[in-house]
C-alpha positions in Angstrom: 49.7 13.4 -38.2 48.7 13.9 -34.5 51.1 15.3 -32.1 50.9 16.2 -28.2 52.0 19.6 -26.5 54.4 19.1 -23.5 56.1 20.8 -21.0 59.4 19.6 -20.3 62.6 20.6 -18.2 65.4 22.6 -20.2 66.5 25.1 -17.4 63.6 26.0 -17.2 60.0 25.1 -18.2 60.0 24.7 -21.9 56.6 24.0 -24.5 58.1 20.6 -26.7 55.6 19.2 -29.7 55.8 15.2 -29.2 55.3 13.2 -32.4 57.1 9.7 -33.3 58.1 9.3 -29.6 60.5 12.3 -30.3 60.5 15.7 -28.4 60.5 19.1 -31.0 61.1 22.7 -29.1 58.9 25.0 -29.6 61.0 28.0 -28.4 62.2 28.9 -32.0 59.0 28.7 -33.7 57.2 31.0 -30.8 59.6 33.2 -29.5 58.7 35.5 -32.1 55.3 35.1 -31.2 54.9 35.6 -27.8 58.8 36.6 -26.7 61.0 34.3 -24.7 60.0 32.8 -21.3 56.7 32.1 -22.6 54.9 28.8 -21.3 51.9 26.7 -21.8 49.8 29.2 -20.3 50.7 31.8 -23.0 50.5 29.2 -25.7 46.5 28.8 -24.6 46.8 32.5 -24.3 47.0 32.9 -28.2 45.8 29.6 -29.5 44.4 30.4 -32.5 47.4 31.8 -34.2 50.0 29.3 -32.3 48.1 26.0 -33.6 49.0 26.5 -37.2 53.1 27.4 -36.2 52.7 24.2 -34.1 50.9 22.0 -36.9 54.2 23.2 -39.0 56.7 22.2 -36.2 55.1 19.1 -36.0 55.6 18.5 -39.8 59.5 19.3 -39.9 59.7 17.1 -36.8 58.1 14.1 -38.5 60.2 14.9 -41.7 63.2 14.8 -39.5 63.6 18.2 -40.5 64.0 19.8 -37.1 66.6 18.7 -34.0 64.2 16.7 -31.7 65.4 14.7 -28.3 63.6 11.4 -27.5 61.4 11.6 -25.0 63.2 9.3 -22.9 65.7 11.8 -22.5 63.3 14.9 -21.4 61.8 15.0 -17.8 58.6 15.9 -18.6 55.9 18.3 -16.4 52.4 18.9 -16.1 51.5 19.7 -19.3 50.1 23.2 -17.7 51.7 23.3 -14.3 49.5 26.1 -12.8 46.0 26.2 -14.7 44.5 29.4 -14.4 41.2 27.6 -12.8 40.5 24.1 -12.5 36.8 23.1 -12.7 35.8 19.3 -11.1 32.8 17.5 -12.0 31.3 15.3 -9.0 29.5 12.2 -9.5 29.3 12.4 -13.5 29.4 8.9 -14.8 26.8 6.4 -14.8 28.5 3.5 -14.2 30.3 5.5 -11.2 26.9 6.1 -9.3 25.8 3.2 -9.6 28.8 1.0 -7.9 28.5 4.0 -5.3 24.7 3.0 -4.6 23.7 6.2 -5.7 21.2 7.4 -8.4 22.8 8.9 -11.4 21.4 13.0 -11.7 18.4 13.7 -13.8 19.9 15.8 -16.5 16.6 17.3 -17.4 16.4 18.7 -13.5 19.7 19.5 -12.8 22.9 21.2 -13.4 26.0 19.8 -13.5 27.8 19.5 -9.9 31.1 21.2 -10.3 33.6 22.5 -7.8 37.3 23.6 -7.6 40.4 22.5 -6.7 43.9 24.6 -5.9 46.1 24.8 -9.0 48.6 24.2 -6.0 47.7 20.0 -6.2 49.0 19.6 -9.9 52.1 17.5 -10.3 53.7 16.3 -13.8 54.1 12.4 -15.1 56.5 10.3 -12.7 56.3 12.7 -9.8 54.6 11.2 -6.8 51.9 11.2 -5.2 52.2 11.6 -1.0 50.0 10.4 1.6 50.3 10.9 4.8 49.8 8.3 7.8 46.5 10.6 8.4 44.7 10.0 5.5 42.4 7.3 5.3 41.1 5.6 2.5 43.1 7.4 -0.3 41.7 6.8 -4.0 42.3 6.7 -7.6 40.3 8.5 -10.4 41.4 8.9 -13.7 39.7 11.2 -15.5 39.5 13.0 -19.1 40.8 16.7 -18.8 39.6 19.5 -21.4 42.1 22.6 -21.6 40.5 25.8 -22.9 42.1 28.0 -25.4 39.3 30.6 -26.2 37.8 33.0 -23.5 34.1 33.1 -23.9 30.5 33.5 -22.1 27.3 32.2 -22.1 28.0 29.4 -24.4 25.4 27.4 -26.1 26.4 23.3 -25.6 27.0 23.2 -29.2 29.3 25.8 -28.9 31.2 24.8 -26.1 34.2 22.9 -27.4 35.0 25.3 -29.9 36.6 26.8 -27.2 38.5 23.6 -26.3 42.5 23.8 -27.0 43.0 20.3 -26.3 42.8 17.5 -24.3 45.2 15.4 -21.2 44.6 13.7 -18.2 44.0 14.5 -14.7 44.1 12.1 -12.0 41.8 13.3 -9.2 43.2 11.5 -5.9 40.8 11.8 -3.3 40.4 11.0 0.4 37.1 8.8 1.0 36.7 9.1 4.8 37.0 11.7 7.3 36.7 14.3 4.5 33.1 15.3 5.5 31.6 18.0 7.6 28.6 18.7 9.5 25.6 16.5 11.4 25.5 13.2 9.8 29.1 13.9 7.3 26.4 15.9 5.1 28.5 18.1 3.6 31.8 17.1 1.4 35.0 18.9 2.4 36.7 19.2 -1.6 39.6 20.9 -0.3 40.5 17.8 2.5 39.3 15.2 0.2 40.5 16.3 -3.6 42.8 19.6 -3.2 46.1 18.5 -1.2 49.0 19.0 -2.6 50.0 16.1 -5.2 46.1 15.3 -5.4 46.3 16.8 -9.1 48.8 14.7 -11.5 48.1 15.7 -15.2 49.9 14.7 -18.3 51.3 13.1 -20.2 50.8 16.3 -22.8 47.7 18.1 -24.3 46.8 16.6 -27.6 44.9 19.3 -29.6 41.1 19.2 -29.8 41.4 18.6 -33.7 43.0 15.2 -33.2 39.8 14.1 -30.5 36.8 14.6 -32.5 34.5 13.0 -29.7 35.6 13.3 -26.6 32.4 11.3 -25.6 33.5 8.3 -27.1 37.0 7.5 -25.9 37.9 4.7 -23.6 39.7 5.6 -20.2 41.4 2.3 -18.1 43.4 2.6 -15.2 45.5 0.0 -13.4 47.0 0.5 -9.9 50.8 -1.6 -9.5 49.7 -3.7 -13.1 46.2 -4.7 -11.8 43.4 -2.7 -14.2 41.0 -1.5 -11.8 38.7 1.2 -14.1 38.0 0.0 -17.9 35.0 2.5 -19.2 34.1 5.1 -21.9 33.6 8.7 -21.5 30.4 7.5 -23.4 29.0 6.9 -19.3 29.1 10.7 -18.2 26.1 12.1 -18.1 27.2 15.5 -18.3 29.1 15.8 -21.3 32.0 17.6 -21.7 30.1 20.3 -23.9 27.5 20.5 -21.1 30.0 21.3 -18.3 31.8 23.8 -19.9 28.9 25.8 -21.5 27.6 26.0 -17.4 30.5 27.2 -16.2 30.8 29.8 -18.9 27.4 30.8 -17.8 28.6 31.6 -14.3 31.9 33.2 -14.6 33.0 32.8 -18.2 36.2 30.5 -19.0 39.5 31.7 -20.3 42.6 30.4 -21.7 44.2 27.6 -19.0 40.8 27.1 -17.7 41.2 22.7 -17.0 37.9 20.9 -16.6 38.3 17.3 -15.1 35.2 16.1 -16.2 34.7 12.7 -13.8 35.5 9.2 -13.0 34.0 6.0 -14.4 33.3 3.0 -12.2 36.0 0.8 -10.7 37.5 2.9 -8.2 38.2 1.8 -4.7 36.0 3.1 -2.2 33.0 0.1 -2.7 36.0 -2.8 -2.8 38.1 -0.7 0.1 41.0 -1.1 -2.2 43.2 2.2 -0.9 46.1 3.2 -2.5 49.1 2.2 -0.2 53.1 3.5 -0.3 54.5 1.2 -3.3 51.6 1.3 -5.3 52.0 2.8 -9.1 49.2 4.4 -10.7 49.0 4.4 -14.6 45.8 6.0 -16.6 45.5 6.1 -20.3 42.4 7.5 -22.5 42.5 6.5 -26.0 43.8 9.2 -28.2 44.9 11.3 -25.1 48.1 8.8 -23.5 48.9 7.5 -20.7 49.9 8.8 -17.1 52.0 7.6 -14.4 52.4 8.8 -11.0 54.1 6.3 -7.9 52.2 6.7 -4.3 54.7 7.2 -1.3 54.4 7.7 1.9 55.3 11.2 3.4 
């Protein structure tokens, strides 16, 4: 039966298994595992022996063998409020490039185009997202996150999401004007455009890799205050998933907490200068992964 790992507030950050709309804490089954205090990050940390404690939680919680809390009782958190690194793929869906007026990259020529963002930007489900009266032409991208659970180098593609804990999702708010340097606005500024804080909102939870056997195959829609705006597949990237991860651990390796957004589909608001205004709500689901929602305010 799948589950989903979350992070919720109990005095502190606490790791919950959600199954059955029902929250399960993990803090019995783990302590002994990893000591007390322990968060996501240490969960990732020792993934292959926490997954099959977790896979048991999840099986007393279903049984109603174990307390549990209903979700609507629990604030949840990002999922993995500080990543360890958080790896962004640019321009990586077909469908995207194309309503940009750009040319989607020849995979046979090129790498994938990644860059970072500060860990700083991530917020949790609910919590909102701020604009400023300064920004111009603020956007919405949902996009499917991997979370790694196995440090490793120099990985083949078809060994790449072997080292893939699970799976969330990461909406990468972005500013679409005045975020560019140089003669001509030649060169992107990341940081100004993708990396303020509140530009990161991830959740709902990590559903293990197990339970997402292709994450190239998954529809991702998202709808700004009820209107759906994006309504594609991870099918359009054209770096994979695999692909981006085995380049980055060619570069610098990945580790446990590593988070790769891996890109937007078409639909966002830039071509129809639909911004996103104070008011507006943001909800993104991917099928098999949930469903995310952050409001926008000003301030």
């Amino acid at each position: 039966m799948s589950f989903c790992l979350v992070t919720y507030s109990a005095g502190r950050p606490t790791v919950g298994v959600l199954i059955d709309g029902r929250v399960a804490d993990t803090t019995p089954v783990l302590t002994p595992l990893m000591g007390s205090g322990g968060g996501m990050l240490a969960v990732l940390e020792q993934w292959d022996v926490a997954l099959p404690i977790l896979e048991a939680l999840s099986e007393q919680a279903a049984r109603g063998d174990v307390a549990t809390t209903p979700l609507a009782d629990v604030q949840l958190l990002a999922p993995l409020p500080r990543p360890v690194n958080i790896y962004c793929a640019f321009a990586n869906y077909i469908d995207h490039m194309l309503e940009m007026g750009g040319t989607p990259a020849d995979k046979t020529q090129e790498d994938p185009f990644l860059f970072q963002s500060p860990v700083t930007a991530v917020v949790g489900p609910e919590e909102p997202i701020r604009i400023g009266a300064a920004m111009d032409a603020v956007d919405y991208e949902g996009e499917l996150a991997a979370v790694i659970g196995r440090a490793a180098r120099d990985l083949s593609v078809g060994e790449a999401l072997d080292c893939v804990a699970g799976y969330t999702i990461v909406h990468d708010v972005s500013i679409r004007r005045g975020a560019r340097r140089g003669a001509n606005g030649g060169r992107p500024d990341f940081l100004a455009s993708k990396g303020r804080a509140t530009f990161k909102p991830m959740g709902p939870g990590i559903v293990p890799a197990r339970f997402i056997p292709d994450p190239q195959a998954l529809r991702l829609q998202t709808w700004v205050s009820g209107v759906l705006k994006q309504d594609s597949s991870t099918a359009q990237m054209i770096f994979t998933t695999a692909e981006q991860i085995a380049h980055v651990s060619r570069l610098t390796g990945v580790v446990p907490g590593d988070l790769f957004a891996t890109g937007t589909p078409a639909g966002v608001g830039m071509p129809r200068e639909d911004d996103l205004k104070h008011g507006d709500v943001v909800e993104i689901a991917i099928e098999g992964v949930g469903r995310l929602r952050n409001p926008v305010v000003a301030g």
